[in-house]
N, C-alpha and C positions, 0 to 999 in steps of 0.2 A: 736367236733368230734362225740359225743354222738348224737345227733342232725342228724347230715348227716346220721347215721347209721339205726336211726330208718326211715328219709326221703326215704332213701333205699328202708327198707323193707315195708315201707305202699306203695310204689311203685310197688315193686313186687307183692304181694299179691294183690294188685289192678287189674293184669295183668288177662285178660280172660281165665279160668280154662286151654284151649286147650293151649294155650304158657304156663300155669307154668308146665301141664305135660310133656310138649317137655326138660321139666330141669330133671327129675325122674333120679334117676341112682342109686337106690338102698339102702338098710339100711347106713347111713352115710356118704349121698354123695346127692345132690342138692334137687330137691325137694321132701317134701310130701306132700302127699293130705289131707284131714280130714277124719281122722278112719282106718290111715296109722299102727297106733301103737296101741297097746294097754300096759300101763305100769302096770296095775293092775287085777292080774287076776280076772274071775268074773263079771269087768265091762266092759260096752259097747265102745268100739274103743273110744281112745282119741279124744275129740272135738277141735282139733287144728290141725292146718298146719305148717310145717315151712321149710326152707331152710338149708344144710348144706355146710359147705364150709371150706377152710384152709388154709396156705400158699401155697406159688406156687413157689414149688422146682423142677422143670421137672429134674436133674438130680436124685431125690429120689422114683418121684412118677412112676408109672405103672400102668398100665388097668390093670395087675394079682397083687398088692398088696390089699389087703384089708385096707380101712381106708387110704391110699394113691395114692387113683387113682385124676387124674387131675380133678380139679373143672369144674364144667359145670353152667359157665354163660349164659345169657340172650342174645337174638340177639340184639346187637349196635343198631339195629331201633327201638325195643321198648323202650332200659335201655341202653342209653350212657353209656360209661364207668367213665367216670366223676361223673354220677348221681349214680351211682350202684357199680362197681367193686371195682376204686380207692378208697371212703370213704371205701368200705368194708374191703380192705385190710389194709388200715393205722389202721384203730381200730384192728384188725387183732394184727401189729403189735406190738402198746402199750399193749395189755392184756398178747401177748406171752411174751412179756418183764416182767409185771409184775407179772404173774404166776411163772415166776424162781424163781423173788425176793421172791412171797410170799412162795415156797416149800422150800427157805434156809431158811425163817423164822421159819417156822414149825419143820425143824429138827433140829433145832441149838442146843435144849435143848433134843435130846434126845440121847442115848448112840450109835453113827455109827463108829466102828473102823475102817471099812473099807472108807478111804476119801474119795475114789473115787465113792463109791457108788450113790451119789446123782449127780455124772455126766454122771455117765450111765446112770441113770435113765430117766436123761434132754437131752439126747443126741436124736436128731430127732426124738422127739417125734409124737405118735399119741395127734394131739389136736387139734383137730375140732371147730368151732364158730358154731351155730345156730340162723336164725333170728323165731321167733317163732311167730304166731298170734294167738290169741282166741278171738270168739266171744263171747259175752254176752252169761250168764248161761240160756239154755232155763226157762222161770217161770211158768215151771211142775215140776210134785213130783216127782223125777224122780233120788233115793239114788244111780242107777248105770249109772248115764251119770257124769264124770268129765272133767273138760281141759284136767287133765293130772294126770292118776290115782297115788295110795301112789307108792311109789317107794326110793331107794339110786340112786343117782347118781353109775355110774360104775367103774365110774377111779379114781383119785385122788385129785383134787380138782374141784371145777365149780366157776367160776365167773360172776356172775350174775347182768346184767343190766337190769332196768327196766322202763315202763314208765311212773310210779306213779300211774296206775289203782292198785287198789289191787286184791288178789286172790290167792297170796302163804299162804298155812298152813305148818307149822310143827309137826308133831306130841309129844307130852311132854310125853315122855316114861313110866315115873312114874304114870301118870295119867289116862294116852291113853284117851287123850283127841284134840284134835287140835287147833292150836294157830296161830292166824295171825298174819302172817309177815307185818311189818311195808311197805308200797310200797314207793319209795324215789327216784325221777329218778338223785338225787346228788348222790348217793352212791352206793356200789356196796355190792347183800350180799354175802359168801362166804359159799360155802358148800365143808365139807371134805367128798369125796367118798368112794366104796367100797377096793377098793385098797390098799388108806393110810390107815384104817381103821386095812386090816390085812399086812401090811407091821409091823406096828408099835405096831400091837397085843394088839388093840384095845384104846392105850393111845388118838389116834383123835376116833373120834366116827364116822362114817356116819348118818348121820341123816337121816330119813323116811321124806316126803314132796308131795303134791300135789298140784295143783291146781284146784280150782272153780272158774271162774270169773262171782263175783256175782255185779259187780263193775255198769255194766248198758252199761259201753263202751266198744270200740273193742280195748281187751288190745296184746301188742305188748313187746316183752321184745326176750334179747340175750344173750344167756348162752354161754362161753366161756369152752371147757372142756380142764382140762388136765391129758393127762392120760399115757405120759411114752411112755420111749422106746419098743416097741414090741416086742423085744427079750428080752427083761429084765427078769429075773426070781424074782418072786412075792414070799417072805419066811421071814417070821419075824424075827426079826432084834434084837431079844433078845433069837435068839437059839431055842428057844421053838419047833419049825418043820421045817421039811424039804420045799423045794418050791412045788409048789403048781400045776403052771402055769405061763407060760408067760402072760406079759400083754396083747399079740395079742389073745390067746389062749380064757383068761378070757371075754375081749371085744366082741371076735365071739359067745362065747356062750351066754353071755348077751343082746347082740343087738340078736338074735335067739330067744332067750323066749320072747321078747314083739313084734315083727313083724310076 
């Protein structure tokens, strides 16, 4: 399944710039270009492209929702739906499967009187895939060009696929230093977001993270996000304050500061 996903997306990004623009639909919705974002202020426009996409519930989505308007695939003539959509969707599928599992994991051990809480939570959620590409790090001096500047993820967790190039750092907070992530296209790594981070009042951490692809090749990798019902009220979950923001809320102002 891994396999077909990335066959996908070296497919798509293969596609001559003028068809991937005709996929554009905005922060969190099909394609970007390179130098679409920028995650880090200070530096120069992230050096990557990539695609976003989600399940396909036309009873939920809307041109006026944000983060749930209908996916905008590729014309049939260039990217069968065989070659493109259908793997897309089936991976699609297993991640959103195992994102539940892993958010029961994660709360299992911490204090939620409220049961139901973590079904609101899971209940139609905003949770986007991304197919992501980067090319080789230019070999200039050049401290403000990244793939993909320091930044938290937004939401609540990311499941991250990869295709064994390396290029994720994390940063080790005690040190402030940066540390490469092991690259493993068997495994997936997991990053806890800005979201669980203050749901949980800080017990998961969000981790700081960028990439440089200093690897030599054209690295490709697919961050699965998830980030919650959009009306959910985002407020720690050990009393300490009041909410905050909706996870819609949080999301719109997040995706605003780096586009």
């Amino acid at each position: 399944m891994q396999d077909s996903v990335f066959c996908a997306s070296k497919k798509l990004f293969s596609l001559p710039q003028e068809e991937k623009l005709k996929l554009k639909g905005g922060p969190g919705l099909g394609y970007e270009a390179f130098g679409s974002q920028v995650l880090e202020a200070g530096k120069k426009p992230d050096l990557k492209e990539g695609y976003f996409y989600h399940r396909e519930m036309p009873e939920l989505q809307s041109a006026d929702k944000p983060f749930q308007k209908p996916n905008i695939w590729p014309d049939t003539s260039l990217l069968p739906e065989e070659d493109f959509k259908f793997p897309l969707l089936a991976y699609y599928t297993a991640m959103y499967e195992l994102a539940v599992h892993l958010m029961g994991l994660l709360v299992r051990g911490l204090d939620i009187s409220n049961s139901n809480m973590m079904a609101e939570f899971c209940r139609e959620p905003i949770a986007p895939a991304r197919l992501l590409h980067y090319p080789p790090h230019p070999d200039i001096d050049a401290d403000d060009l990244v793939g993909a500047g320091a930044h938290t993820d937004f939401g609540a967790i990311t499941i991250l696929l990869t295709d064994g190039n390396s290029g994720l750092q994390v940063l080790n907070q005690s040190k402030k230093e940066w540390v490469d992530v092991p690259s493993r296209s068997d495994a997936f790594v997991v990053n806890i977001g800005d979201l669980l981070e203050t749901w949980t009042s800080g017990q998961y951490k969000s981790n700081v993270h960028r990439v440089i692809n200093t690897s030599g090749q054209q690295r490709y990798s697919v961050p699965f996000f998830f980030d919650g019902n959009p009306d959910f009220l985002v407020e720690p979950l050990d009393g300490s304050g009041t909410s905050k923001y909706t996870v819609l809320e949080h999301l719109s102002l997040r995706y605003s500061q780096s586009y």
